[in-house]
GUROVO-444102 format. One line per field, with one value per residue: x, y, z of N, C-alpha, C in turn. Coordinates in steps of 0.1 Angstrom, whole numbers. Each point is the difference from the previous one (the first is absolute). Layout:
n_east c(X/...)
n_north c(Y/...)
n_up c(Z/...)
ca_east c(X/...)
ca_north c(Y/...)
ca_up c(Z/...)
c_east c(X/...)
c_north c(Y/...)
c_up c(Z/...)
This chain:
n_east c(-101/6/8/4/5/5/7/-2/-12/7/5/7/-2/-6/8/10/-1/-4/2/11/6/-9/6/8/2/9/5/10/-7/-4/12/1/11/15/-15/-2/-1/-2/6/2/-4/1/11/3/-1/9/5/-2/7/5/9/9/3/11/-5/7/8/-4/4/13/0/3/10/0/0/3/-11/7/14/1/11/6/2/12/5/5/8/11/-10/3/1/3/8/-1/-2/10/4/-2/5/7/-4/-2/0/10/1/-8/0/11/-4/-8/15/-12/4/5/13/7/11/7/16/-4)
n_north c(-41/10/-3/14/-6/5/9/-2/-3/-9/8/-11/8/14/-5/-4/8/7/-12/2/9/-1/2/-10/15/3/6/-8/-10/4/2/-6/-2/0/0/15/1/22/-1/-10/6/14/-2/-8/4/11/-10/-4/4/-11/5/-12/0/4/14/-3/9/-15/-8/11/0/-14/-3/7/-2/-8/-8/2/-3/-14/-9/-9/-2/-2/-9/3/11/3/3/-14/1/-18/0/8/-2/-12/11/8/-11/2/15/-6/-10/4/-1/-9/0/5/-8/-4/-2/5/-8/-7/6/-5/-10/-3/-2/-14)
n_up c(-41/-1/5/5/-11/11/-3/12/-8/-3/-6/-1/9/-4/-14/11/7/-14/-2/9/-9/-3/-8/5/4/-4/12/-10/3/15/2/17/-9/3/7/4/11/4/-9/4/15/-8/-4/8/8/-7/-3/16/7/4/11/-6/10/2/-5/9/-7/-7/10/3/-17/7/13/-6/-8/6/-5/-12/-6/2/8/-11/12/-6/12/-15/-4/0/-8/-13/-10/-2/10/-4/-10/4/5/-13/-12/14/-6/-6/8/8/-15/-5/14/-3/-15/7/10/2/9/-5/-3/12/-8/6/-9/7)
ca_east c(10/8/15/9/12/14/15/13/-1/9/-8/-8/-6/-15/0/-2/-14/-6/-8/-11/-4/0/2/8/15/11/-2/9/-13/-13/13/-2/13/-4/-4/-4/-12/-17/-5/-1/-7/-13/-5/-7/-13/-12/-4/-7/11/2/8/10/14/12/4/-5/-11/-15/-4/-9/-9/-8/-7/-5/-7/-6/6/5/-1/-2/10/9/16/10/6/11/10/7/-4/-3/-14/-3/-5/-10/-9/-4/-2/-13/-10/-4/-6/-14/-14/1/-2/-14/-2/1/-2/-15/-7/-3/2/12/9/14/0/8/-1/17)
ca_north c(9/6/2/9/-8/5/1/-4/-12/-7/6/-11/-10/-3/-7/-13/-1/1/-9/3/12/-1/20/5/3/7/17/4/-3/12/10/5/-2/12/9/-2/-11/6/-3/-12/1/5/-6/-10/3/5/-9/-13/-13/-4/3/-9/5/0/15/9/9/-2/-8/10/3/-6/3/16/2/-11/-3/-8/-13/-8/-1/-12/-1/-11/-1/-13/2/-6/-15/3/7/-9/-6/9/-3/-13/2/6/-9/-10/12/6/2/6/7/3/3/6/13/1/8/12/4/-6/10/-3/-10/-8/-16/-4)
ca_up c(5/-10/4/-7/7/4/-5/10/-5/-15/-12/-5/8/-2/-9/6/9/-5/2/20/8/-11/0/12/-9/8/-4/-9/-17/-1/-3/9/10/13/0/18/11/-2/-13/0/5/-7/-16/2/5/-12/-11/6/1/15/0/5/5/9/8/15/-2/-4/11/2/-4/1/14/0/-13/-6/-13/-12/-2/10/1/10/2/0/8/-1/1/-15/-3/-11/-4/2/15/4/-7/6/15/-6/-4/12/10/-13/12/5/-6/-4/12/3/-8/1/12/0/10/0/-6/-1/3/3/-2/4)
c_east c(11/13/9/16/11/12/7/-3/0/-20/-10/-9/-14/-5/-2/-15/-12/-14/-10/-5/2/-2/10/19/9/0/11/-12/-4/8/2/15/2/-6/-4/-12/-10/-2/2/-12/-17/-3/-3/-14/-14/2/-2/16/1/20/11/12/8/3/-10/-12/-10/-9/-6/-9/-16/-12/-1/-11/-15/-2/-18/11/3/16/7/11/6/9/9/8/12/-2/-2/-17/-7/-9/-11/-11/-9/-8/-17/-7/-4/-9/-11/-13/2/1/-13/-6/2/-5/-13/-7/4/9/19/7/8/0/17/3/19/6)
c_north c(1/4/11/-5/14/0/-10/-19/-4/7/-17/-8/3/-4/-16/-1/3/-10/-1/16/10/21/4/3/4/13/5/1/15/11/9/-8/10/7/-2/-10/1/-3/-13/-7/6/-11/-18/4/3/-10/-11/-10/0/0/-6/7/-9/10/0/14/6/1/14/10/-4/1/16/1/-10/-3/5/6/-10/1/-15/5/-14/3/-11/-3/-5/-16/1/6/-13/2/14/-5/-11/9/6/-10/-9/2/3/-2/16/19/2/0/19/14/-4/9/14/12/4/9/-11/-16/-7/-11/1/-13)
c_up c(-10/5/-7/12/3/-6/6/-3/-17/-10/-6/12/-2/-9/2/7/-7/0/13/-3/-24/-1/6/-9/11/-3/-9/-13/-4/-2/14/5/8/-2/18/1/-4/-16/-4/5/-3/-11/5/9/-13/-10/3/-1/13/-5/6/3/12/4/13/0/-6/11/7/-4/-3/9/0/-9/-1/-16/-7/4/7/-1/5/2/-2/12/1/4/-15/-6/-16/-4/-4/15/-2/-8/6/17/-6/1/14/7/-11/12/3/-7/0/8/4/-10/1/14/-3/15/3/-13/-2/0/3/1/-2/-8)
C-alpha cells in the first residue's frame, strides 16, 4: 500500500513512513497543493494510492463514491507529526488489513 499523504499533514511524514508504506508522497511532491478534493481525489484513485487525511470531507467522498481510492482518516486532533507517525506505525496491523479488503473504502483511527 502506497500512501498519497494530505496537505493538512507535515509534507515529511511520508518520507518518515516510507519504510511501512514504501511509494507513499504528499500531495505538495506530485504538485497538487491547493488543489480541490475532486482532483486530489481523481489522481489518487488513478495511480493506486490509499489516501491519508484529517479532512472530514474525504470521508464523504468516500462513503459516496466508494474507492479507489481507499481513504484514512486521522481523528486526532492537534498533535505533533511525531505522535502521528507513532499512531501509523501502531496501526500497521490495521493498515494491512484494511488495504487488502476489498469491501471496505474507509478507515478510521484515533
Amino acid at each position: 500500500m502506497k500512501l498519497l499523504v494530505d496537505e493538512n499533514l507535515a509534507p515529511g511524514l511520508a518520507e518518515q513512513i516510507a519504510d511501512l508504506f514504501p511509494g507513499s508522497v504528499h500531495v505538495t511532491a506530485v504538485g497538487l497543493g491547493s488543489t480541490s478534493d475532486a482532483v486530489i481525489w481523481e489522481y489518487a484513485g488513478a495511480n493506486g494510492f490509499t489516501f491519508l487525511t484529517k479532512d472530514k470531507d474525504f470521508v464523504n467522498l468516500s462513503l459516496t463514491l466508494g474507492s479507489p481510492p481507499k481513504v484514512v482518516l486521522l481523528q486526532t486532533g492537534n498533535c505533533s507529526t511525531s505522535q502521528i507517525e507513532h499512531i501509523i506505525r501502531s496501526n500497521a496491523v490495521r493498515f494491512s488489513e484494511f488495504g487488502s479488503d476489498r469491501k471496505r473504502s474507509l478507515l478510521l483511527l484515533r
